[in-house]
C-alpha positions in Angstrom: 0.0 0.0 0.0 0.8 3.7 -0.7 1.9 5.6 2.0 1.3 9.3 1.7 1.8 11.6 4.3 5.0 12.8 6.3 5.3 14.2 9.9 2.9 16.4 12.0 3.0 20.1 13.3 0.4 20.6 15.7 0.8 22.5 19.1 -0.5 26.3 18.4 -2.7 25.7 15.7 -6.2 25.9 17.2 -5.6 29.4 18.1 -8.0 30.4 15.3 -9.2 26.6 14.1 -7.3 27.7 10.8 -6.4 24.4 8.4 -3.1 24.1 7.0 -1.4 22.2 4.4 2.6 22.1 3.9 5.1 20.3 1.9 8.7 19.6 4.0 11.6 20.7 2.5 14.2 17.6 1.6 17.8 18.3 3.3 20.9 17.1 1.7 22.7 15.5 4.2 26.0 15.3 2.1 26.4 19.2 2.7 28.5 20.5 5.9 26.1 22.6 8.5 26.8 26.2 7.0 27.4 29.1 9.9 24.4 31.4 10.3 24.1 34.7 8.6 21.7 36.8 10.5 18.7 35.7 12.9 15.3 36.8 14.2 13.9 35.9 17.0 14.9 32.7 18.6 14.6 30.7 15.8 14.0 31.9 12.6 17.6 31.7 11.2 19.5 32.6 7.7 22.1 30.7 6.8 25.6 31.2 4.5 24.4 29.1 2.2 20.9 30.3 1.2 18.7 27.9 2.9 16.2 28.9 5.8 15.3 27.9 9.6 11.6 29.4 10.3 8.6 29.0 12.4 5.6 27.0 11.1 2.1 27.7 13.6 4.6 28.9 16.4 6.6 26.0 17.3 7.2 23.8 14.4 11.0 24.2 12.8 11.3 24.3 9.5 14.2 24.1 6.8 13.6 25.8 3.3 16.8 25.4 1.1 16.9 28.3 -1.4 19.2 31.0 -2.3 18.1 33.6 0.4 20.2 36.7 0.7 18.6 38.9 3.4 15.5 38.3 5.9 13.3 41.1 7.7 10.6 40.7 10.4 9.8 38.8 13.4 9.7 35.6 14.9 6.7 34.3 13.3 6.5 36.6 9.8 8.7 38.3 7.6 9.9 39.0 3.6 13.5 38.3 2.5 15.2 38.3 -1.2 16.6 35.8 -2.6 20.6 36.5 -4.4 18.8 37.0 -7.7 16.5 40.0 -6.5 13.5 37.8 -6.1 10.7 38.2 -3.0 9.9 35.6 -0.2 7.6 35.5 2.6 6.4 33.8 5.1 3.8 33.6 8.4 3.1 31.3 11.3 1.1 29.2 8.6 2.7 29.4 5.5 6.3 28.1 5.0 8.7 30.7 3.2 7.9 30.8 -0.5 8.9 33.2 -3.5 6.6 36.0 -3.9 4.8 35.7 -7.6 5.8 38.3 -10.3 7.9 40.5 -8.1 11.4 40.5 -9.0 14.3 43.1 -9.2 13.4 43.4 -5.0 16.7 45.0 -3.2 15.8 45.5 0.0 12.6 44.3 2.6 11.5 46.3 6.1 8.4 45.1 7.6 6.1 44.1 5.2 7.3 46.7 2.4 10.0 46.0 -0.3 12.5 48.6 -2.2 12.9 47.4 -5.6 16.3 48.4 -7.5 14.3 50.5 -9.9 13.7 53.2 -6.1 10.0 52.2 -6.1 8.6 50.8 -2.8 6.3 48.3 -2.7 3.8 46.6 0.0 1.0 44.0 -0.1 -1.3 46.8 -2.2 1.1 47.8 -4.6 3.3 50.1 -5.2 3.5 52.8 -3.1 2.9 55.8 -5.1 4.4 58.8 -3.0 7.9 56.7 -2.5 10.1 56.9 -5.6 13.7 57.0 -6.3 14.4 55.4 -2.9 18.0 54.0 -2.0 17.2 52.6 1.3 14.1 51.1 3.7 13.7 51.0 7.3 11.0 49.8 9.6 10.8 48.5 13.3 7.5 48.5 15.8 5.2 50.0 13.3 7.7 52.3 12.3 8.7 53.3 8.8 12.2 55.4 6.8 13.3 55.8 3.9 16.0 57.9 2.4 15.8 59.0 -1.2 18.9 59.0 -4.2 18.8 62.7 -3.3 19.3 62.8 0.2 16.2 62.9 1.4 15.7 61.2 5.1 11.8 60.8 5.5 10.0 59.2 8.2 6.4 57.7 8.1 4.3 60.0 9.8 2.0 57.2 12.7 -0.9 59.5 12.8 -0.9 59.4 9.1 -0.4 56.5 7.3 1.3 57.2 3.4 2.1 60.5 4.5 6.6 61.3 4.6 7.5 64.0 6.9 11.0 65.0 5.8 13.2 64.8 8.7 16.3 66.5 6.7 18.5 66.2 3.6 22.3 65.2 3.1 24.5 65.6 0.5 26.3 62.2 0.3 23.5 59.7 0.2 25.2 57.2 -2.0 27.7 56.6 0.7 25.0 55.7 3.2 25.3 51.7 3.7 22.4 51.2 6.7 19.2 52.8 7.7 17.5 52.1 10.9 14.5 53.4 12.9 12.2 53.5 16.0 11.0 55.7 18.1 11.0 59.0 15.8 14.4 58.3 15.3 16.4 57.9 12.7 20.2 56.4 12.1 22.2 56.6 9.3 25.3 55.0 8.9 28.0 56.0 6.3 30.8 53.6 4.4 33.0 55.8 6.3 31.7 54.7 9.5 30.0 57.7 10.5 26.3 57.1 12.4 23.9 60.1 12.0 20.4 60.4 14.1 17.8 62.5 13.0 15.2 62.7 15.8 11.5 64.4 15.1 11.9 66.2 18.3 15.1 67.5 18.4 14.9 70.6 16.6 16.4 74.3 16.6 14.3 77.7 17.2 12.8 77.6 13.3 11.8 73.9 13.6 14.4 72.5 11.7 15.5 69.0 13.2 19.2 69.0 14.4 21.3 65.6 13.1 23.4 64.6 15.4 26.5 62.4 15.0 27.1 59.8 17.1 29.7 58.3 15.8 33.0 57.8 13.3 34.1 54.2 13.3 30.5 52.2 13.0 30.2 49.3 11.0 26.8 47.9 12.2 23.9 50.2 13.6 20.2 49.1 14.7 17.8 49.9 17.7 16.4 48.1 20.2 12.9 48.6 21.6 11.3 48.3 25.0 13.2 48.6 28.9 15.7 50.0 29.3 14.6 53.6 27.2 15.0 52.5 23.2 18.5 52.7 22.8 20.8 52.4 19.2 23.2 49.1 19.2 26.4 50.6 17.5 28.7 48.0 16.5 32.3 49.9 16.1 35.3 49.0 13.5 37.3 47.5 16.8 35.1 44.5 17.0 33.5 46.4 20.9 29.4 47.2 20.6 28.4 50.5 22.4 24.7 51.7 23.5 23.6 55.3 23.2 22.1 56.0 26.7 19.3 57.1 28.3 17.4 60.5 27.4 20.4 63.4 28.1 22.9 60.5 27.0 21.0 59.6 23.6 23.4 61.6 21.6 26.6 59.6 22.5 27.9 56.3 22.6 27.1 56.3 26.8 28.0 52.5 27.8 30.0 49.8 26.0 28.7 46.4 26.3 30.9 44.0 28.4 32.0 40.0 27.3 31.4 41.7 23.6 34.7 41.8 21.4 36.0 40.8 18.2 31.9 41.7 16.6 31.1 42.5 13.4 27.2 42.9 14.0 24.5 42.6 16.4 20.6 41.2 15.5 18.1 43.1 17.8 16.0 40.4 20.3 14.5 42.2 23.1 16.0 45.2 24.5 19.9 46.0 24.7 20.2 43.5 27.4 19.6 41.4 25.2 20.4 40.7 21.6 22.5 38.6 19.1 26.1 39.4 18.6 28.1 37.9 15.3 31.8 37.4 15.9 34.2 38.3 12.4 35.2 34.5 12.7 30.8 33.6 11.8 30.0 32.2 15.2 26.9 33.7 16.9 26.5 34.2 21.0 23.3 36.2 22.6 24.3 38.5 24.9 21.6 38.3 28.2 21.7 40.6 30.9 25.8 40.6 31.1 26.1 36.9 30.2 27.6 36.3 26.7 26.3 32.3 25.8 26.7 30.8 22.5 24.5 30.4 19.7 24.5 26.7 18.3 23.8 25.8 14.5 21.4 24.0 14.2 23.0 20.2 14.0 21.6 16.5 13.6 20.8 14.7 17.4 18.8 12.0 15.7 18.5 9.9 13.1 15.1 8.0 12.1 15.0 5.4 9.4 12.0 3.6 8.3 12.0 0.5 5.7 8.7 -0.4 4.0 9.3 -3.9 4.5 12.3 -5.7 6.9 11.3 -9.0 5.7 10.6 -8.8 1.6 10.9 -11.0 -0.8 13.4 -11.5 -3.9 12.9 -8.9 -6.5 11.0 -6.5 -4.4 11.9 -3.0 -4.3 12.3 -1.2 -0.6 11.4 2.4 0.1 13.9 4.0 2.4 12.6 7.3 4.6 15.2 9.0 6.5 14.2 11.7 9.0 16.6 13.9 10.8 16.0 15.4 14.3 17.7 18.5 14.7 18.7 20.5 17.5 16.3 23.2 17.5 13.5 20.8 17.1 13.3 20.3 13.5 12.3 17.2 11.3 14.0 16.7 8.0 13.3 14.1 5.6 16.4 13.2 3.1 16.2 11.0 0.5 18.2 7.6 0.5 20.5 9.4 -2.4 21.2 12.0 0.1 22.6 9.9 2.3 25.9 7.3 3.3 23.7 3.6 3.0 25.7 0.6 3.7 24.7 -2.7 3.1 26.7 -5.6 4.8 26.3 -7.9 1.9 25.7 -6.0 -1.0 24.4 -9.3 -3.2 21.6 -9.0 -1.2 20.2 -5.6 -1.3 20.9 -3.1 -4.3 20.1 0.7 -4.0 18.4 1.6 -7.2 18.3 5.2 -9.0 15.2 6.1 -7.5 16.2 5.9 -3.7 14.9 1.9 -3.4 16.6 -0.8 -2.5 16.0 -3.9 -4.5 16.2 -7.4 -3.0 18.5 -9.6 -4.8 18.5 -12.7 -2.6 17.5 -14.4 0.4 19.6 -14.1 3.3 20.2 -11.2 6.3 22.0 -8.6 5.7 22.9 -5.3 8.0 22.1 -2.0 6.5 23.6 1.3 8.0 22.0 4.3 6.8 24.9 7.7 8.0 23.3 11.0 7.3 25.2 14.0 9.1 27.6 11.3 10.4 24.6 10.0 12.7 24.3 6.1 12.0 21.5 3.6 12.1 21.4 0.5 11.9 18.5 -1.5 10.8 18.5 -5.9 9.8 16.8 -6.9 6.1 15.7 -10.4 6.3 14.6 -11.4 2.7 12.8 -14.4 1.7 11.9 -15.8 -1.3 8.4 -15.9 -2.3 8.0 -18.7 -4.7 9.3 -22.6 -4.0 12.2 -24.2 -6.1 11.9 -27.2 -7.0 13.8 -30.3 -7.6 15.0 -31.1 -3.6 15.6 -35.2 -2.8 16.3 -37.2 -0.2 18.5 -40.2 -0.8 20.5 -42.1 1.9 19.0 -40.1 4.1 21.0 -37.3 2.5 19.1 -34.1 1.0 20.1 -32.9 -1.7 19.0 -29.1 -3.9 19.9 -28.4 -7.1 23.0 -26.0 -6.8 22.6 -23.6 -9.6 18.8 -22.4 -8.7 19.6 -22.5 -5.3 22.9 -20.0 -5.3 21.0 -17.7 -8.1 18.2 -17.3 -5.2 20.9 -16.9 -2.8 22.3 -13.6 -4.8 25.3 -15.5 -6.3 26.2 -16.6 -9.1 27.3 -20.5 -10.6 29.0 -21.2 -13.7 30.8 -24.5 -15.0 34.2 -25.1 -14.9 36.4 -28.1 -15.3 33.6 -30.7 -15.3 32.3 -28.5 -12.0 30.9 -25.6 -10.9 32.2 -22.2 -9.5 30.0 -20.2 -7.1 30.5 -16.6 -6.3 28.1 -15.7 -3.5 29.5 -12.2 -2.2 32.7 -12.3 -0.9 32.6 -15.8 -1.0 33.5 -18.7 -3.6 33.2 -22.0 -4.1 34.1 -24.9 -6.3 32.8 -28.6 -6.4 32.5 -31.1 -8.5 29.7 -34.2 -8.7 31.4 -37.4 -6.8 34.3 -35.6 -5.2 33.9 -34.9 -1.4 36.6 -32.4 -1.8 35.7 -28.9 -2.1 37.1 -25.3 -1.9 36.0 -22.2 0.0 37.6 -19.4 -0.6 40.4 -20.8 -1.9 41.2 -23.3 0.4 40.5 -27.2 0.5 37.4 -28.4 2.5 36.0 -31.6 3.0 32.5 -32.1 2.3 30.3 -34.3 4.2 28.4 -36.1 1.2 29.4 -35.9 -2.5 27.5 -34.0 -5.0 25.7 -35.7 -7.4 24.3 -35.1 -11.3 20.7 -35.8 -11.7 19.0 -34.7 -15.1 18.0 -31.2 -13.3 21.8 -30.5 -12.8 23.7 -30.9 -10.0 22.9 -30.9 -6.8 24.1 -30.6 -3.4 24.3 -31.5 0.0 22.2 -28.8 2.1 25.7 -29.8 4.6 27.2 -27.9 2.5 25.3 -24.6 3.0 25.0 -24.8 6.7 29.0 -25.6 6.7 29.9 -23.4 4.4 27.2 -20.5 4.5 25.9 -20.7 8.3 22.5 -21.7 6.9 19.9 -23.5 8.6 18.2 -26.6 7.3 15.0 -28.6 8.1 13.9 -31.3 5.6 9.7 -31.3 5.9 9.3 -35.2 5.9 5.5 -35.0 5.7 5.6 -32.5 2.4 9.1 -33.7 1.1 10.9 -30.2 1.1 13.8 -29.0 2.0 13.4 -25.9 4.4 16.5 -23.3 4.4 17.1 -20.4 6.2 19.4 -17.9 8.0 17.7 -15.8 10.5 14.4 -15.3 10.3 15.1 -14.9 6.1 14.0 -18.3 4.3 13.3 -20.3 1.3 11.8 -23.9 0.4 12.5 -26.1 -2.1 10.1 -28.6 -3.2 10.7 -32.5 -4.4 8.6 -34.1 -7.4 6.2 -35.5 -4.7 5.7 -31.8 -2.8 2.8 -30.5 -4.9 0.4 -33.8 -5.1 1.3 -33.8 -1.1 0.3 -30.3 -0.4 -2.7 -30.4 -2.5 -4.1 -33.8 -0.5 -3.0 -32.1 2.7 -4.4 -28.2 1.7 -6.8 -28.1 -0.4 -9.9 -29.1 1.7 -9.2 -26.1 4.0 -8.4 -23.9 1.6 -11.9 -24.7 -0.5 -13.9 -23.3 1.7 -12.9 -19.7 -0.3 -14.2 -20.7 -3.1 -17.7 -19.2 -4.0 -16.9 -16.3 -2.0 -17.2 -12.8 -3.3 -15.0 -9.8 -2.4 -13.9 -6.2 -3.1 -10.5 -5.5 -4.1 -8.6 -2.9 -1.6 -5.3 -3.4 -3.3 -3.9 -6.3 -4.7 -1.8 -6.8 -7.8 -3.1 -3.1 -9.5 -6.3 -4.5 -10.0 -9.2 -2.1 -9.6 -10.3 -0.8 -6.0 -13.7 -1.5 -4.5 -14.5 -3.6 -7.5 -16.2 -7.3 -7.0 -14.3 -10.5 -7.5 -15.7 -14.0 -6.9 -13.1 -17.1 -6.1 -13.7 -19.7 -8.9 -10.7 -22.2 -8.2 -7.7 -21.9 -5.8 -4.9 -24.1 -7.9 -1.8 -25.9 -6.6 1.1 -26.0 -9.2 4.0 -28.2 -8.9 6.2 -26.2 -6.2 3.7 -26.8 -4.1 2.3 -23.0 -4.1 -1.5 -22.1 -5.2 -2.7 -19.8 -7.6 -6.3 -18.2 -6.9 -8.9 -17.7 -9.8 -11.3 -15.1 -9.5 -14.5 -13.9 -11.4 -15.1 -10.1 -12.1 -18.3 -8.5 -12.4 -18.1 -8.6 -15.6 -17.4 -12.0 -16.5 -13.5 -12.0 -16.5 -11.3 -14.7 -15.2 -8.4 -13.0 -13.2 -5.1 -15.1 -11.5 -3.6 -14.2 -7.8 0.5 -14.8 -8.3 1.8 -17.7 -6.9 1.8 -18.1 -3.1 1.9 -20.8 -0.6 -1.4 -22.2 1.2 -0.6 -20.2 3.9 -0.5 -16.8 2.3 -4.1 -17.6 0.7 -5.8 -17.6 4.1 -4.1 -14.5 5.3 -4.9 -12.6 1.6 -8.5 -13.4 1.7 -8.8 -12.5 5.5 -7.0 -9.5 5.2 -9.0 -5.9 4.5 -5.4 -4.7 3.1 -6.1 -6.5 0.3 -9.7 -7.4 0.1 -12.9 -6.5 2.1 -15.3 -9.2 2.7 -18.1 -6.0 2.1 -19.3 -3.5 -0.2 -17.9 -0.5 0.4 -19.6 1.9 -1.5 -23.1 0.3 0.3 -21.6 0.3 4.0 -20.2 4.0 3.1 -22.3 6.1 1.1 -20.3 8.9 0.7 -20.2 11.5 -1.9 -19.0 10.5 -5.6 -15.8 13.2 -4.7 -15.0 11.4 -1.8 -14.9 8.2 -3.3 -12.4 9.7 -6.3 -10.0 11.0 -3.7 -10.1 7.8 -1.9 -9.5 5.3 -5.1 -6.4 7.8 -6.0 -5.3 7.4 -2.2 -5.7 11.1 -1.7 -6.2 12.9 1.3 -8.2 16.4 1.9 -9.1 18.5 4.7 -12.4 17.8 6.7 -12.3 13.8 5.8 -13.1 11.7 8.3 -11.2 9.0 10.4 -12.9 5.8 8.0 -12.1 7.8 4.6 -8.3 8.3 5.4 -7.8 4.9 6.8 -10.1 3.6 3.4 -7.6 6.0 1.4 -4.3 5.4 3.0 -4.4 2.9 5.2 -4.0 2.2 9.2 -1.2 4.3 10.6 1.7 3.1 12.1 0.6 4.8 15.5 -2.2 6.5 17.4 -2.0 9.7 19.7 -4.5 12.0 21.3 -4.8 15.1 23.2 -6.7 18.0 23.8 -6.0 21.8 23.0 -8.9 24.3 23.8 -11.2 22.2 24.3 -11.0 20.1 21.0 -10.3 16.2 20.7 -7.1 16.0 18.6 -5.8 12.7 17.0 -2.7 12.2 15.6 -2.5 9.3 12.6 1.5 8.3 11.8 3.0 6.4 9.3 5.8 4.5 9.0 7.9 6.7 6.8 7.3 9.8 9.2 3.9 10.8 7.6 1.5 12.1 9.4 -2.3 13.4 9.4 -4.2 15.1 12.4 -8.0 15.5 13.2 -9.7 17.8 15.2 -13.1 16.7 16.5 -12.9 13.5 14.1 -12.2 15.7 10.8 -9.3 16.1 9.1 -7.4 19.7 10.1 -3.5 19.1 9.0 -1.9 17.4 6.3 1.7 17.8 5.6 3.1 16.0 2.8 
């Protein structure tokens, strides 16, 4: 069956009942943690390399890789631009995306962008009265701007879209930073000068007085709340300096201790505390006089999921990796992605589209390393349909060689009136009538000669369990020969096994036939259509084909399985229901479309998912405001929540 749906982000979201639907980012895991670029807030992080930490509904982390140059906002929302001048944005619901149809962005403040033509820009449109703008600023409902010509302007609060001109310089292509609050605002030159323009400090005709502040800046911005709203000037010595209180607020009053060696500072609270970024990349946050680091954001656990540990030759294995990162984060990252290691690589293949395939029966180890965290997870594969050809003689059993080493992952050619076999990293040679043997290279003695029958050769099952560690069990009352290592398996059938079986089987399993079902899923046949068991037929490796009728008259054939596998086939609802569905579950034709495409949409209910997708893997419940929550998981990390028995989140 399908599997759909990934992991779940839930806590926070019934603040407004709002639904939700997000796609996860994939993380390579063969890139080195990049250092951070700027932050905001406590977790909403840039990165050197483009990609993106942010908050999804408040608490959930996640990862968008991109080509981000610059962020602006808060903790929750904000707009950046992407190194090719395009717009992103994001909220507490919506993951960062690129912006449609606005390119050529420069700069973002708040929810307004500068484009590199001088227009500004918000959610409306452009913003008519701003043109031939160099640089944006905006903090606490605060908004700057200063023109090509010099022009420092200032939202006015009272009146929205209206510039009050605070005052005009000369040199406004050597301004680098802008920032405001409070009716300030700071200007800082190439040079390193800082220059505030405040709305009420002005002379006798009304004409506001800049003040300089400074001479050796190289990183301004002001903080908000207690202590008084004070500018963070980050000076060309690596020390960061506050302006002080009212009478102080034109000076560099107090230098902040534990800081040195800092190239710029990313406001948090107050200027007791705040984000400092040494010249070397690292990060520390500076609270209250202590001076603690800032960790990337690194891998502390690895989760790997296989859709099957015990398949069968020439299946195909999907692989989900999920990384746990420090800050709480959940990455997926496809098998490619990561370092997989198979102990015995004639036994499991990885394919070009992230699956394993299942070349042979046997155990095998795989470690799966992403972000040099390793799991380890065992593959026991068995093979689905019987050989044939086993015999008993002496008391000695005996399996055709070839056929059995082929099913085994290996390989057997003739040579020298013998045969070689190359199973991994092991080889061996033997020859009909000769007891002696080689493994590896060196002489064994084998318990019982091979012997040529008109199948082949064949061998003495001694001689896997000697030379292979294989277990054997010969089936006296079916005549088979029963191998296995672990809990991975294969049978091979004598000329007797079938007529055995089918004497032995065949009364219990005829009580199927007659019976009508409805497909779920089962060899790509149609779903929720009606089949009727006609015949259940043994063939001669013992194994039993079922015949079914369709509605419409057409005769259609089960694979191949053992008698075993018919009983649990027809009695499980994975494969076939023993009901109608469409008359226990009259639900709309819509829903029924989704469900037959194993789709899943917002407000279904707890028996369409599970008819869509499938059980989960596990079951959770709590309660947030006052509304039942239930959390469905999947084995490959996917997840899908309801609220009051409905579907709310889905995040694929």
């Amino acid at each position: 069956m399908r599997k759909t749906l990934y992991h779940i982000i839930l806590i926070g979201l019934l603040l407004g009942l709002g639904s939700v639907t997000w796609t996860a980012g994939q993380a390579s895991a063969a890139d080195a943690s990049p250092q951070i670029k700027d932050i905001i807030g406590k977790k909403t992080l840039l990165m050197e390399d483009g990609s993106m930490w942010s908050l999804i509904n408040g608490n959930q982390v996640i990862r968008t890789p991109g080509n981000i140059a610059s962020i602006h906002g808060t903790e929750y929302e904000g707009m950046g631009v992407t190194s090719d001048g395009k717009l992103i944005q994001w909220d507490i619901g919506m993951a960062p995306h690129v912006v449609k149809d606005q390119t050529g962005v420069k700069q973002v403040a708040g929810n307004t962008w500068l484009k590199t033509d001088g227009t500004v820009w918000h959610s409306t449109g452009k913003i008519k009265e701003l043109n031939s703008i160099s640089l944006i600023s905006y903090r606490d409902r605060e908004f700057a701007a200063l023109t090509q010509n010099g022009d420092v302007l200032l939202e006015d609060s009272y009146k929205p879209g209206s510039y009050k001109k605070l005052g005009t310089i000369s040199d406004a292509a050597f301004v680098t930073a802008l920032t405001v609050h409070d009716s300030r605002v700071a200007l800082l030159y190439n040079s390193g000068k800082v220059v505030v323009y405040e709305v009420h400090n002005f002379d006798d005709n009304g004409k506001i007085i800049p003040v300089t502040i400074a001479e050796d800046a190289v990183h301004i911005v002001y903080t908000s709340g207690d202590p008084t709203d004070q500018l963070l000037v980050t000076r060309k010595d690596g020390t960061v300096w506050t302006t002080g209180n009212y009478k102080d607020r034109w000076k560099l009053a107090k230098q902040v201790p534990g800081l040195n060696d800092i190239e710029k500072t990313a406001a948090l609270d107050n200027s007791e505390k705040f984000y400092a970024k040494r010249s070397g990349g690292s990060w520390v946050m500076f609270d209250k006089g202590d001076v603690k680091p800032v960790d990337v954001p690194s891998v502390k656990k690895l989760d790997v999921s296989f859709s099957d540990l015990k398949p069968f030759v020439g299946d195909k294995l999907n692989v989900s990796i999920q990384e746990t990162y420090t800050n709480g984060a959940k990455i997926k990252v496809p098998a490619s992605k990561a370092n997989i290691e198979v102990e015995k690589p004639h036994l499991l293949q990885l394919q070009s589209n992230d699956t394993l395939k299942v070349l042979g029966v046997g155990e095998t180890k795989v470690t799966i390393t992403s972000n040099d965290i390793s799991k380890t997870v065992t593959v026991s594969a068995s093979l689905r349909n019987n050989l044939k050809y086993s015999k008993q003689a002496d008391g000695i059993v005996f399996v055709p060689a070839k056929s059995v080493f082929q099913a085994l992952g290996g390989t057997a050619s003739s040579s020298g009136g013998g045969l070689d076999v190359k199973l991994g990293d092991t080889s061996l040679s033997f020859k009909a009538g000769d007891t002696q043997a080689k493994l590896n290279g060196q002489a064994i003695q084998l318990k019982a000669a091979p012997i040529n029958d008109k199948q082949g050769t064949l061998i003495p099952v001694s001689l896997l369990s000697d030379a292979l560690g294989a277990s054997i069990k010969w089936d006296s009352k079916f005549k088979q020969a029963e191998i296995s290592f672990g809990e991975a398996s294969m049978t091979v059938v004598s000329s007797e096994t079938a007529s055995l079986i089918k004497k032995a089987a065949q009364g219990s399993l005829s009580r199927f036939i007659g019976k009508t079902y409805w497909i779920n899923y089962f060899q790509g046949w149609e779903r929720f259509s009606k089949v009727t068991v006609t015949d259940i037929v043994p063939d001669d490796t013992g194994s039993f084909t079922i015949l079914f009728r369709s509605a419409k008259g057409k005769t259609l054939k089960s694979y191949s399985m053992s008698s075993s596998n018919v009983s649990q086939l027809l009695g499980d609802e994975t494969y076939f229901y023993k009901f109608d569905p469409y008359k226990k579950y009259k639900w709309s034709a819509s829903t029924w479309k989704l469900i037959k495409a194993e789709q899943v949409s917002l407000g279904m209910t707890k028996d369409q998912v599970r008819m869509s997708i499938g059980n989960p893997g596990s079951k959770s419940v709590t309660a947030i405001n006052g509304h039942k929550i239930e959390i469905w998981e999947y084995s490959n990390f996917d997840t899908v929540s309801f609220v009051n028995g409905k579907v709310f989140l889905i995040i694929m």
